[in-house]
Every structure is written in C-alpha cells, then in structure tokens.
matplotlib code that plots the C-alpha trace (Angstrom):
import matplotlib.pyplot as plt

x = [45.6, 42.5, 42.7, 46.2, 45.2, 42.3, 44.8, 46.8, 44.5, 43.4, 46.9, 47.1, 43.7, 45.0, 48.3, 46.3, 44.0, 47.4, 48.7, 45.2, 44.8, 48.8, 47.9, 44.0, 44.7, 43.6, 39.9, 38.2, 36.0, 34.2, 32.1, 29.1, 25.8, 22.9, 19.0, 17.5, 15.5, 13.5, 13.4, 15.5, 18.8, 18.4, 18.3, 20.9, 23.7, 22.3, 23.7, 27.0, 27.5, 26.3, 28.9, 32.0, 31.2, 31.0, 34.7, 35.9, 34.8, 35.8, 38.9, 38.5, 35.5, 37.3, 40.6, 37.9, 36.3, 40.1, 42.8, 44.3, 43.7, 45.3, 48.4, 48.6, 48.2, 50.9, 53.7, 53.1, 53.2, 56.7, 58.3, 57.7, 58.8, 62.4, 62.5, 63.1, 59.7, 60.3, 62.0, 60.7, 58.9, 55.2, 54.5, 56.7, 54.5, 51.1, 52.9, 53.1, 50.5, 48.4, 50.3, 49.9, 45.5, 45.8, 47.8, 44.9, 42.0, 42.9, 40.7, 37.5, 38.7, 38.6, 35.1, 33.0, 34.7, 33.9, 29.9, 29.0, 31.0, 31.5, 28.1, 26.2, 28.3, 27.3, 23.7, 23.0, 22.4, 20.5, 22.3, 20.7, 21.3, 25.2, 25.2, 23.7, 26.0, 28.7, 28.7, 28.4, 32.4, 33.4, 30.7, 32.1, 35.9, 34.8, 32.6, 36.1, 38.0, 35.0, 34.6, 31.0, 31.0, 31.5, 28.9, 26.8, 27.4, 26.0, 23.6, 22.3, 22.9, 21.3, 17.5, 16.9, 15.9, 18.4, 19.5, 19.3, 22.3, 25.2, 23.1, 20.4, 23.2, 22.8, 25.9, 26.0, 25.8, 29.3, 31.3, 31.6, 32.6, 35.1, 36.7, 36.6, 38.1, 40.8, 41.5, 42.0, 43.8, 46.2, 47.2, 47.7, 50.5, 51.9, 51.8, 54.0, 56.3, 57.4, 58.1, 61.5, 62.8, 61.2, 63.4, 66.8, 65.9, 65.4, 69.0, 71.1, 68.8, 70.4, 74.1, 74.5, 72.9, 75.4, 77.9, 77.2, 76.7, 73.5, 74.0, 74.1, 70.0, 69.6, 67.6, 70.1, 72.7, 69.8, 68.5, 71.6, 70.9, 67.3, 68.0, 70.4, 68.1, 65.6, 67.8, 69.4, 65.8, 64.9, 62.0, 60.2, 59.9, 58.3, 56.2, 54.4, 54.3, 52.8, 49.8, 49.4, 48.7, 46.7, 44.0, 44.0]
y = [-14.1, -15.1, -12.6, -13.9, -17.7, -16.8, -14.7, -17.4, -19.9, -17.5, -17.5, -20.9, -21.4, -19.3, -20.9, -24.0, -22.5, -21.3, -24.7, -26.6, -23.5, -23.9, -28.1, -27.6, -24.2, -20.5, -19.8, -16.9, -14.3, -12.2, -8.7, -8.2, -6.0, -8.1, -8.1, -8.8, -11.9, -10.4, -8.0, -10.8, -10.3, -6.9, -6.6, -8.7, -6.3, -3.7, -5.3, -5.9, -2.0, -1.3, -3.6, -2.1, 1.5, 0.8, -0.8, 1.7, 4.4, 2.1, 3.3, 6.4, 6.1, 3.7, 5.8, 8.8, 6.4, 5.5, 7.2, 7.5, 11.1, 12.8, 10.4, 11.3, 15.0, 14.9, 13.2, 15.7, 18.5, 17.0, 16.4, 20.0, 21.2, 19.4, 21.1, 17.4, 17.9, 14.8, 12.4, 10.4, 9.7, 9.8, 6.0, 5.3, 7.6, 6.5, 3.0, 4.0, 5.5, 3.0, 0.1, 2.4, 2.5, -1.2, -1.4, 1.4, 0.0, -4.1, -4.0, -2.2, -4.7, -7.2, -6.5, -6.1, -9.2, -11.4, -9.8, -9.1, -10.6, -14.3, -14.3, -13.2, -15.2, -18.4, -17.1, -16.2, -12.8, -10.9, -7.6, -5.2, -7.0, -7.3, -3.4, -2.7, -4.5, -3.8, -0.3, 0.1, -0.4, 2.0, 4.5, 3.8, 4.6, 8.1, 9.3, 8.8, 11.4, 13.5, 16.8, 17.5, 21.6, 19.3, 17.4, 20.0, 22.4, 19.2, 18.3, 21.9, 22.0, 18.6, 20.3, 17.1, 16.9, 17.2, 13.7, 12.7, 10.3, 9.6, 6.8, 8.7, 10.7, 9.1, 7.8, 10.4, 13.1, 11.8, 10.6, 14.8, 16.0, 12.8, 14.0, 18.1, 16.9, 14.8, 17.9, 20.0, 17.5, 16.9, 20.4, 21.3, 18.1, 19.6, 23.2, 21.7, 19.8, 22.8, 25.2, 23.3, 23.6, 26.9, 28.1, 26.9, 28.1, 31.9, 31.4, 29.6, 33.2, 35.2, 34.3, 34.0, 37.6, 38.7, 37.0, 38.8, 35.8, 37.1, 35.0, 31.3, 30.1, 29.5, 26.5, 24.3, 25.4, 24.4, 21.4, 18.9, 20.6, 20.0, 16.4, 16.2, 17.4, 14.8, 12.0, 13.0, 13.5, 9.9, 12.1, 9.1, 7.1, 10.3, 11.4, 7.6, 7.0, 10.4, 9.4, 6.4, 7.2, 9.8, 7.6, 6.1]
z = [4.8, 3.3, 0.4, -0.2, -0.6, -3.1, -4.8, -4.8, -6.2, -8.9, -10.5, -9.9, -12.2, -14.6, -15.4, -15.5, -18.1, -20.1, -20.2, -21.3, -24.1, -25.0, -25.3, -27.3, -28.4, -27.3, -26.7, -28.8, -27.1, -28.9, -27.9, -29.8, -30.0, -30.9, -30.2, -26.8, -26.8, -23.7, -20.9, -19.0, -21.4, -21.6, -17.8, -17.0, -20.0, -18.1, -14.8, -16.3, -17.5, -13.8, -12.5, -15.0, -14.0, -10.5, -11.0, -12.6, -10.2, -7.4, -6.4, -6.5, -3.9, -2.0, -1.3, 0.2, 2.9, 4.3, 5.6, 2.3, 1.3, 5.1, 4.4, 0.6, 1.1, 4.1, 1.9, -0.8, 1.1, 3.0, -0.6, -1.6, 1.7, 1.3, -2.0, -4.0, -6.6, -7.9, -5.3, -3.9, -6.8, -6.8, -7.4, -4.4, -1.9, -3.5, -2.8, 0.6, 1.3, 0.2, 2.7, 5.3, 4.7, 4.2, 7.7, 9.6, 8.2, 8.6, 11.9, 9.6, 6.5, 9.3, 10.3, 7.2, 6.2, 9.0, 9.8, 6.1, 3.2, 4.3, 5.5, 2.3, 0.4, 2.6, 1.6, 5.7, 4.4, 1.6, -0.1, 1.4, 5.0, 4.0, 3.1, 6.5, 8.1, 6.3, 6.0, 9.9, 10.9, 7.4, 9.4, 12.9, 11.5, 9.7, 12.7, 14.9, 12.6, 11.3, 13.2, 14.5, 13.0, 9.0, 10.1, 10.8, 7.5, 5.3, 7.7, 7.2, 3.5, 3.0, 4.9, 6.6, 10.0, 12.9, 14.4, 17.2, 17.2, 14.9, 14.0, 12.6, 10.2, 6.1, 4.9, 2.3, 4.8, 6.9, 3.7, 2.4, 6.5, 6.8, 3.7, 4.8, 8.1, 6.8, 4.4, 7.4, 9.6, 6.5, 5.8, 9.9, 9.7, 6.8, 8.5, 11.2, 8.7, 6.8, 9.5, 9.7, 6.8, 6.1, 8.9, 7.3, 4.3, 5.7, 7.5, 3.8, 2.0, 4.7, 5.1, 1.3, 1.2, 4.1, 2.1, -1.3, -3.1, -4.9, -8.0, -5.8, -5.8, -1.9, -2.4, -4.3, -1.0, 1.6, -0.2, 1.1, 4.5, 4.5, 3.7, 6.4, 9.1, 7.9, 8.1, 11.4, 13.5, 11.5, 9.2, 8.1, 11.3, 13.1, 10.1, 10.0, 14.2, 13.8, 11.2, 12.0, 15.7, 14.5, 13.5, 16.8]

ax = plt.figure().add_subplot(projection="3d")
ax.plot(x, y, z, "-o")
ax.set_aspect("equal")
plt.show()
C-alpha cells in the first residue's frame, strides 16, 4: 500500500511538472564529458555509473533471490507439455509469474521494509546496518527452500571453513544452492505435469496407428484433448495451490 501511494504521488509530480513546462516551456538536459574539478566530482560520476549498472543488473539478480525462477521454469515446461509453444504467450506467464513472487514474498518484502528501509531512511540506521538487517529475512526465505547437500558442494568449493550454523554460511555461498535447489524442485513439478499428457499422447499415436492413419500428425489430434483434460481437472488452479504451497 505504501509503494502504491508513492507511486501515486510520483505521477502526480510529474504531470505537475508537464503542465508548469507546457505553461514556461520544456526544460533542456544535457549529458556531457568535462574535466573534474577534484577528486570529490570525480567520485561522486563514479557513484552514479555504480548506481546505473547496479540498475541495470538489478532484475536480473533480484528474480534469482525469489521464487520466481521454480514458478517460471514450471509454466514453461507445462506449455510445452500441452503442445501450445506459443500460447499462452510468454509475456502473459512472465506476467504471472512475477504476481505470483510479489504475492510469496509480501511477508519478506514486508520485513526488510519495516526493520531496514524505513529505518535508514529516517537516518536510525547507517548502510551497512540496513544491509545487515535487511538481508537477514531474503537469507531466512532461501535457507527454507535450499537443500543442505547444495549447500554443502559450494561450501566445499568455496575452501572456507565449515559452519557451525546457518548463520555462519556468506550470503554468496546460499544464493548459488537456493538457485540449484529451485532448479531441481522446478524440473521434478514439471516431471509430474507431463506424465499426463505424455500418456494421451502415446494412446491418440496408437489408435491412429491401429487405424492406419499414418499421414494424420498425432499431436494436432491430441492437442484439443490435452486442452480438455486441463480445463476439466481446473489445470491452473491445481498448478498455482500447488507452487504456492510449495514455498510454505
């Protein structure tokens, strides 16, 4: 609700700004390369390159510390199942799959916000407190779903020395095993999805055989079959209870 007001406000600056440039005219912004007065200005265009490159790489990073790659993975995997390459579309199921992270990760979301965002940015809190603290719920989630044996094989790979708790694991160590496990988790779900409709295409392959009818492709006669056995056993309402529960 929060992120929603500010989102709010910030189109409400904006169209304010549009309608004081349309009245006094556009502002010009211009991009240059000039000389640094001192180390200062140099440090601070530094900072801003830092900041742009850590934007543009932040989705990316983001989407592998959530639940969004086992979700992803099982959608693909059910669309190539039911034989339809290209429906639903793929910006539709990233679409999804994203709402679904949003809706399993709120209570995380929830938490960094509340112990480490709106306290650093009421100054309670230096950066390197808010990272601490921050980080600690984004840990908590991956340690639930991580399995201990990926764990282990980068805790071995990395040479340090063995923890003693979960708390003594880096950050760098259990962000590689969440993402192994999640891998493995993902294509197990999708195992399961396809043995379904693997099974009617092996009976449509066999009676058209039986039948003689060589020359008819088996998948365009099990496709509308496929799609009926999805809608009748209410596909998508299973395959979400099932991943979202499966974070819990």
């Amino acid at each position: 609700m929060k992120l929603l007001k500010i989102i709010i406000l910030a189109l409400l600056i904006m169209c304010l700004g549009y309608s004081i440039a349309g009245a006094q005219g556009f502002p010009k912004i211009s991009i240059g390369v000039e000389q640094a007065k001192d180390s200062k200005d140099l440090s601070v265009t530094l900072q801003i390159l830092l900041l742009l490159t850590v934007l543009t790489l932040a989705p990316a990073i983001i989407i592998m510390l959530t639940s969004f790659v086992r979700i992803i993975i099982v959608f693909s995997f059910l669309r190539h199942a039911i034989g339809t390459n290209q429906m639903p579309p793929n910006q539709l199921l990233v679409g999804l799959a994203l709402i679904l992270t949003f809706f399993i990760m709120a209570p995380t979301i929830s938490q960094v916000n509340d112990k480490a965002i709106q306290p650093y940015l009421k100054g309670e809190l230096n950066q390197k407190q808010a990272y601490d603290i921050g980080v600690q719920p984004i840990r908590d989630f991956m340690l639930k779903q991580v399995r201990e044996k990926d764990l282990a094989l980068f805790v071995s790979l990395s040479k340090i020395p063995k923890p003693n708790s979960p708390a003594d694991i880096p950050t760098y160590i259990i962000i590689p095993g969440f993402v192994i496990s999640e891998l493995r988790i993902a294509f197990q779900i999708s195992f399961i999805l396809f043995i379904p409709f693997l099974i009617i295409d092996m009976v449509v392959a066999s009676v058209l055989m039986s039948m003689g009818m060589l020359m008819l492709p088996p998948v365009m006669v099990s496709l509308p079959f496929k799609i009926l056995l999805f809608v009748l056993v209410d596909g998508w309402y299973l395959i979400v209870k099932s991943l979202v529960e499966s974070f819990h």
